[in-house]
C-alpha positions in Angstrom: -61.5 -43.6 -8.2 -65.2 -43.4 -9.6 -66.3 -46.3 -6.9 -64.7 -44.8 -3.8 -66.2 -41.1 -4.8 -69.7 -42.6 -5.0 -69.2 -44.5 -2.1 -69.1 -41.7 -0.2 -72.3 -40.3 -1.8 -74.1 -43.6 -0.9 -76.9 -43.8 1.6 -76.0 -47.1 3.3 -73.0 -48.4 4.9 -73.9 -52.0 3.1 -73.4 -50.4 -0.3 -70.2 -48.6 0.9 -69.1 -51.5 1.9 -70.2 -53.7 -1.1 -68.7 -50.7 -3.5 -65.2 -50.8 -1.5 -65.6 -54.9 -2.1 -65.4 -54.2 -5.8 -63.1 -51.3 -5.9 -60.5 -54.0 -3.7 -61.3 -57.2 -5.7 -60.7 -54.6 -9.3 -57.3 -54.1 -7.5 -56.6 -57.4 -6.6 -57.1 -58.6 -10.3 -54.6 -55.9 -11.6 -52.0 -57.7 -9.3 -52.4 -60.2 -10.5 -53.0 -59.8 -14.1 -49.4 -57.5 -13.6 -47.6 -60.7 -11.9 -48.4 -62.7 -14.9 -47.2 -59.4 -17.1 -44.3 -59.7 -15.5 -43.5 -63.2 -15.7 -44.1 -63.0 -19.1 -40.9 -60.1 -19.7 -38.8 -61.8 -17.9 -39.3 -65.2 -19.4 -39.4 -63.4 -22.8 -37.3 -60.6 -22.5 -35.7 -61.0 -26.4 -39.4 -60.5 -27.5 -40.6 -57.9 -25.6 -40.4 -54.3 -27.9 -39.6 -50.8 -26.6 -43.3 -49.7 -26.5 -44.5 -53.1 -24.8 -42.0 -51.9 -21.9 -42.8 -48.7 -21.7 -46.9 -49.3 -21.8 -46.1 -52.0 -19.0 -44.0 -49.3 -17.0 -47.2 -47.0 -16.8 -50.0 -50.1 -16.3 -47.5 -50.9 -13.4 -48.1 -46.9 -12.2 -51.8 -46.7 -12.2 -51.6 -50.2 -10.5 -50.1 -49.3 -7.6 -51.7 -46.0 -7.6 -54.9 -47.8 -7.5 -53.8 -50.1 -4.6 -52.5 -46.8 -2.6 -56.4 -44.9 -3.0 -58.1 -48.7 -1.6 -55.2 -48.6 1.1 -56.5 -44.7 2.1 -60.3 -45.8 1.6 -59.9 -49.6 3.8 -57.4 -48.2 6.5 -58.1 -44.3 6.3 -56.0 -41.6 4.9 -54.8 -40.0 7.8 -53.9 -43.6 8.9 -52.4 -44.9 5.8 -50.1 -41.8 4.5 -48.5 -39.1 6.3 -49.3 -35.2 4.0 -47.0 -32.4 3.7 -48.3 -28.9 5.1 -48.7 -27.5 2.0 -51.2 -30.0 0.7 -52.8 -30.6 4.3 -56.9 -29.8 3.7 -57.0 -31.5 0.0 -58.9 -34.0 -1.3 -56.5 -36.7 -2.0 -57.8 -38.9 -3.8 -60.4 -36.4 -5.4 -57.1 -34.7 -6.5 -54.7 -38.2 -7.9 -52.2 -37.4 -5.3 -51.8 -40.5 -4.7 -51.4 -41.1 -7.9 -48.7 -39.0 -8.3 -47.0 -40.4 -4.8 -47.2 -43.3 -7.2 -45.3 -41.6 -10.2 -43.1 -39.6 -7.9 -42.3 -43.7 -6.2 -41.5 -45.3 -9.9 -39.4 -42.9 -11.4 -37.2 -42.8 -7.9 -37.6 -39.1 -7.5 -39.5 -39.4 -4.1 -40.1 -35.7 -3.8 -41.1 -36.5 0.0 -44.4 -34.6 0.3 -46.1 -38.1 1.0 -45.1 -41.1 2.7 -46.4 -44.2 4.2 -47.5 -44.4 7.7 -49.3 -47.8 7.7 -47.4 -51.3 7.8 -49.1 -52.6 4.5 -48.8 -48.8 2.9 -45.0 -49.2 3.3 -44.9 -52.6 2.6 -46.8 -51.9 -1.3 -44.1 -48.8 -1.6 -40.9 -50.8 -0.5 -42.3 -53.4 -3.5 -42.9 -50.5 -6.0 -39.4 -49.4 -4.9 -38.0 -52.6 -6.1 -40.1 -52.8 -9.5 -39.0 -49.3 -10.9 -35.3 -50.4 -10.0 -35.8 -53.6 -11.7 -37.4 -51.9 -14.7 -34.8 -49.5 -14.9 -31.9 -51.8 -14.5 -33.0 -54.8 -16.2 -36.2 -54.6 -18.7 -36.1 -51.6 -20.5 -31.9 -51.6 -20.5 -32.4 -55.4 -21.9 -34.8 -54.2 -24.2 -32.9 -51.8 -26.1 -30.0 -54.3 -26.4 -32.1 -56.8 -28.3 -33.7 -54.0 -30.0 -30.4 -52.6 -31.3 -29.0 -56.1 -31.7 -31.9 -57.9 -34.1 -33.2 -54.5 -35.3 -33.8 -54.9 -39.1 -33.2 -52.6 -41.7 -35.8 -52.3 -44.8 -34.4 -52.5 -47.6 -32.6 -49.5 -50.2 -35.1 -49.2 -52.3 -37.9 -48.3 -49.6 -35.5 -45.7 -48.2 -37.0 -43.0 -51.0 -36.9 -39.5 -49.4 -39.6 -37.7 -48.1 -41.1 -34.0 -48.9 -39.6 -33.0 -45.4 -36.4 -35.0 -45.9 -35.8 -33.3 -49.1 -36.7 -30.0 -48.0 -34.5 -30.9 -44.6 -31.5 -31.3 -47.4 -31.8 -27.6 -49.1 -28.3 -26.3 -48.2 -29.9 -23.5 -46.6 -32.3 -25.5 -44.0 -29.2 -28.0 -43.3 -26.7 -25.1 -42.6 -29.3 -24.0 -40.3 -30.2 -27.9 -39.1 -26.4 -28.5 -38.2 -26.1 -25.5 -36.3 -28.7 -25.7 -34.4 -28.2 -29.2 -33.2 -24.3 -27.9 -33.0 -25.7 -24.9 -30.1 -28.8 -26.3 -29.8 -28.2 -25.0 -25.7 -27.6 -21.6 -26.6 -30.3 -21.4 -28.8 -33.3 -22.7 -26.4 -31.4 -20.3 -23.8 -32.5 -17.3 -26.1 -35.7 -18.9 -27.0 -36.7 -18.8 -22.9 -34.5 -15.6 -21.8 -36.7 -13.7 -24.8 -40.2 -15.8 -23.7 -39.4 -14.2 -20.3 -38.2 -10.7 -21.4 -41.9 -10.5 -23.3 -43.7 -12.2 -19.9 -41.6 -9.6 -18.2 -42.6 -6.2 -20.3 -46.3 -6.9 -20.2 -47.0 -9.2 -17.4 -45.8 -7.2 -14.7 -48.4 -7.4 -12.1 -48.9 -11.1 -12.5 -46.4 -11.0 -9.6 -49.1 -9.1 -7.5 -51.5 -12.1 -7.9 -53.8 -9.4 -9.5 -53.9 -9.7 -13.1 -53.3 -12.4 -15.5 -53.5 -12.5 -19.1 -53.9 -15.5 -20.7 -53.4 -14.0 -24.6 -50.0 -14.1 -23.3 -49.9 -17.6 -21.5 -51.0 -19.6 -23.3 -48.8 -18.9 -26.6 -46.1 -19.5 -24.2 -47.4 -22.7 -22.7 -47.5 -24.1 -26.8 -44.0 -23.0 -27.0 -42.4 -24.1 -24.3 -44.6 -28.3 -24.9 -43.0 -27.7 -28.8 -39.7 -27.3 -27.5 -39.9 -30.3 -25.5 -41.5 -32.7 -27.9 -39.0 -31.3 -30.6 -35.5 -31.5 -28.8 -36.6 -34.7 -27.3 -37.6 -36.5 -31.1 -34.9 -35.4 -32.6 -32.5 -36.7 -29.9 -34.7 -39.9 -30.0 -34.4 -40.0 -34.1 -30.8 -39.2 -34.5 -29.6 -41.7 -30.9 -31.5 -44.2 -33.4 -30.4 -43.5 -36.7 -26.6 -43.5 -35.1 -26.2 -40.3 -37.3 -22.9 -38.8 -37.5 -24.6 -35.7 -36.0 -24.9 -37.4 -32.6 -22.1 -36.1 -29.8 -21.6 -36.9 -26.3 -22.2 -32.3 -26.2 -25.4 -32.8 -28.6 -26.8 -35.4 -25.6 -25.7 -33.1 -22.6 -27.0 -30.2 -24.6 -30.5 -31.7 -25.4 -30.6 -33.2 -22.0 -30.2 -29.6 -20.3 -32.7 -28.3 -23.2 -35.4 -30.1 -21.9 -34.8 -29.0 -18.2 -34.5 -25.3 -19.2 -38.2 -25.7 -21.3 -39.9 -27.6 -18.2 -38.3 -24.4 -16.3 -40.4 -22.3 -18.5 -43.7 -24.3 -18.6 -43.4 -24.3 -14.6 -42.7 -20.6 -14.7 -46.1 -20.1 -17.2 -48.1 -22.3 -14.6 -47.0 -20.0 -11.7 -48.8 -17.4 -13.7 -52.0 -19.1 -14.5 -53.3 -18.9 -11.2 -53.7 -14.9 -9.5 -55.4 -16.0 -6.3 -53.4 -19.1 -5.6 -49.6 -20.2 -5.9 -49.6 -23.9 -7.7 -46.7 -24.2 -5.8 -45.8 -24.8 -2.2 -41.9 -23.6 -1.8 -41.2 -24.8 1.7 -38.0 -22.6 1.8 -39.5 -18.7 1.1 -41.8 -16.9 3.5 -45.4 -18.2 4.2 -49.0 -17.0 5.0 -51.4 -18.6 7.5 -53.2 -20.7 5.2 -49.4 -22.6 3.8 -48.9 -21.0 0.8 -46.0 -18.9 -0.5 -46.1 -15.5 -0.9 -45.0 -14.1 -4.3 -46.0 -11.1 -4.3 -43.3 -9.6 -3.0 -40.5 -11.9 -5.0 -38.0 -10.7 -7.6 -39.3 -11.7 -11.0 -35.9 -13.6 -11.8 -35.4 -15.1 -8.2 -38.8 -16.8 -9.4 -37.6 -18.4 -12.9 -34.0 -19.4 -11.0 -36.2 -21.1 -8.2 -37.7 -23.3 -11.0 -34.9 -24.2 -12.9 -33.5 -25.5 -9.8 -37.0 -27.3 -9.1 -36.8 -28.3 -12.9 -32.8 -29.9 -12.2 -33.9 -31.8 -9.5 -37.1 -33.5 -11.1 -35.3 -34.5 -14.3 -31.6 -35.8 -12.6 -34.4 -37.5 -10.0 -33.0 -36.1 -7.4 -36.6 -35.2 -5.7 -35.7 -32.4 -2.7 -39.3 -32.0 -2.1 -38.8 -28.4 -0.7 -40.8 -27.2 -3.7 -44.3 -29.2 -3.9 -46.6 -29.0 -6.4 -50.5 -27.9 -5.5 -53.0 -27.8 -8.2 -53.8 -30.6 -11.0 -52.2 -29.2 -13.7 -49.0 -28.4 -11.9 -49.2 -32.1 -10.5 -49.6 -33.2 -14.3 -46.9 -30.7 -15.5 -44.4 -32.3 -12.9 -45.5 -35.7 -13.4 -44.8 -35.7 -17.2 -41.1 -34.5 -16.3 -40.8 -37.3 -13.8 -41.7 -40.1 -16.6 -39.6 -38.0 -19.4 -36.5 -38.1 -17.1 -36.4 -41.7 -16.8 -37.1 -41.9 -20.6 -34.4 -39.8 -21.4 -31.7 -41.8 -19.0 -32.5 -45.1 -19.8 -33.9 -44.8 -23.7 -32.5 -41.4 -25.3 -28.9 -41.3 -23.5 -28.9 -45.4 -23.6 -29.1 -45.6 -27.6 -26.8 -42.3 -27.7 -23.7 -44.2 -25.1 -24.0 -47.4 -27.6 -24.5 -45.6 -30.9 -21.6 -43.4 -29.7 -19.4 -46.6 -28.5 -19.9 -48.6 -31.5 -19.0 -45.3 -33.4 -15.8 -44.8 -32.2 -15.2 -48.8 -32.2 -15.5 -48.8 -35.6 -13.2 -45.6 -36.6 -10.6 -47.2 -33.9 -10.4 -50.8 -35.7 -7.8 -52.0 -37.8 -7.0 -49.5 -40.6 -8.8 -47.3 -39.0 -12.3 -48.6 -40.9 -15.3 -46.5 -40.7 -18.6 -48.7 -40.9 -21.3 -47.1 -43.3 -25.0 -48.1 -42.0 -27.2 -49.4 -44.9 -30.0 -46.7 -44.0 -27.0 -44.0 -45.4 -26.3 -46.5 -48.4 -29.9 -46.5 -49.1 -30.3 -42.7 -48.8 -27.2 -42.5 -51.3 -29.0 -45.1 -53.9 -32.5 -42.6 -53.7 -30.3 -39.9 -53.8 -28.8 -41.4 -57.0 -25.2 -39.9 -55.6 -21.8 -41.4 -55.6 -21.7 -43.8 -52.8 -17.8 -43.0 -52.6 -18.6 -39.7 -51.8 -20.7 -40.6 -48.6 -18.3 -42.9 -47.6 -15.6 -40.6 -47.8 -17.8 -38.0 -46.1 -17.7 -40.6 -43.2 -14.2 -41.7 -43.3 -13.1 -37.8 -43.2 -9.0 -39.0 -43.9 -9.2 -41.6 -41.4 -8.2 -44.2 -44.1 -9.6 -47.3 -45.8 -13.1 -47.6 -45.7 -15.1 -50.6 -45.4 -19.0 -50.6 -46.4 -22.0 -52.1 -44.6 -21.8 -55.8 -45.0 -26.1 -55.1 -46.0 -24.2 -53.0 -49.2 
């Protein structure tokens, strides 16, 4: 991106052309260094961890993002890619919209506010196309099998408890632990209706596009990036742990969660900016100049027209009648793309299996219940009666058969 900005800074067309030489033969190395890559999970899929996938999943994004801002420099942009009218006068490739046509492309939302118009432009999207499918289907699904399957527990005695785990067990925090995984919905529904009740009282001519404050924003922003980062690492801890906390209502409930805070954030970013909507609704009424007009909006039509954006970015269903404008809205949206996959194919993937092997267990003969050796080892630090966990597990389901580790 550095290259083709200064190549339009340089004097001669020989060192534009020598500069667009590099920036293509950069590009062409990727490829190929990502073929290889490629090659390599396939052949070794059993050997490949989680975080390998996933770091390969977004060196495959700026790859083809990369290949998409040569494509606009070589062929042209006009040429190459066909804009939407509310992004029409931008820089593109000043801006990373292409690379977030690339993000948008991987994670199969396709919001449609860019497409290819070239022949090679379509060609490099139809192949991305095919590489997020097969990463979804087959490399990250095949890497949490093997994880799961030859995952290796440390032993008891390393399993001493933390200062957080043990203040996590006072009766008082774990009443209030349980519950709030138990309405862990309802409770980031009153954590956002009372966020928007205090944006509400004292941010009521944001809507006029004449006053902002931050003071009030940005404590918002924080809480709304907390929420997400902790609903989504403790569905992430407890789909691995295969804790008895973990329902098939605790994933639907964390899933939904995370689409209400995202709702929020976008809600907050819609704020930031008094002179100019970050967002391009294609649906409400418009000026000359493309943009949506707010002022006139109801403040809750507003925060429904975002959850609904918010919905269809994380089930990647992509409508693309709400585009987002500036960078950070771009960067907002493009983080909930990449958590959406994340949560289908890693969070809700360990959840199904931890869940199925759960109930395969209980459903066995004599109705066994299967005690993992990271419980037996929390009962040995805990120097408690390992028949009381077990039959805190069993709960009068009958005999009871400990981990074959114990």
């Amino acid at each position: 991106v550095i290259v083709l900005a200064l190549r339009k800074q340089m004097a001669s067309d020989v060192e534009a052309l020598f500069a667009l030489a590099f920036t293509c033969i950069v590009q062409l190395v990727q490829i190929a260094v990502g073929a290889a890559s490629m090659w390599f999970v396939i052949s070794n899929v059993r050997s490949v961890r989680l975080l390998d996938a996933w770091l390969f999943y977004l060196a495959s994004i700026l790859c083809f993002g990369g290949v998409y801002c040569v494509a606009a420099a070589v062929i042209g942009t006009d040429e190459a890619f066909a804009f939407d009218a509310g992004i029409v006068g931008t820089d593109v490739a000043a801006n990373s919209w292409l690379y977030f046509y690339s993000i948008s492309t991987q994670t199969i939302v396709g919001y449609g506010d860019i497409s290819p118009l070239h022949f090679f432009t379509m060609s490099v999207t139809c192949l991305q196309i095919l590489v997020a499918l097969f990463f979804h289907v087959f490399i990250i699904s095949q890497t949490l099998s093997q994880q799961q399957r030859h995952r290796v527990e440390a032993p008891a005695k390393r399993r001493a408890l933390t200062w957080r785990q043990r203040i996590a067990r006072v009766p008082c925090f774990k009443r209030v632990r349980q519950k709030g995984r138990q309405y862990l919905l309802a409770v980031t529904l009153c954590v956002q209706v009372g966020n928007y009740i205090i944006l509400y009282a004292f941010e009521q001519k944001a809507f006029s596009l004449t006053d902002v404050r931050l003071d009030l924003l940005l404590p918002s922003v924080l809480l709304q990036a907390f929420q997400i980062f902790f609903v989504m690492s403790t569905s992430l801890k407890l789909a691995r742990e295969k804790s008895t906390d973990l329902t098939l209502g605790f994933l639907v409930q964390s899933y939904l969660s995370v689409t209400l805070a995202f709702a929020g954030l976008y809600v907050v970013i819609f704020l930031l900016q008094p002179g100019d909507t970050p967002f391009f609704v294609k649906c409400g009424k418009h000026d000359k100049a493309c943009q949506h007009v707010s002022a006139d909006d109801d403040f809750w039509l507003v925060i429904y027209r975002y959850v609904y954006f918010s919905l269809g970015t994380m089930t990647t269903t992509g409508y693309g009648d709400i585009v987002p404008r500036t960078w950070y809205a771009r960067a907002a949206v493009a983080v909930e793309m990449l958590v959406s996959v994340f949560y289908s194919t890693v969070i809700v993937g360990l959840g199904l299996r931890s869940l199925s092997k759960y109930e395969a267990s209980t459903e066995g003969p004599g109705n066994q219940v299967e005690i993992s050796s990271r419980e037996y080892g929390t009962a040995v630090a805990e120097r408690a009666p390992l028949a009381a966990t077990l039959d805190r597990r069993s709960r009068g389901r009958g005999l009871v058969r400990g981990h074959r580790d114990g």
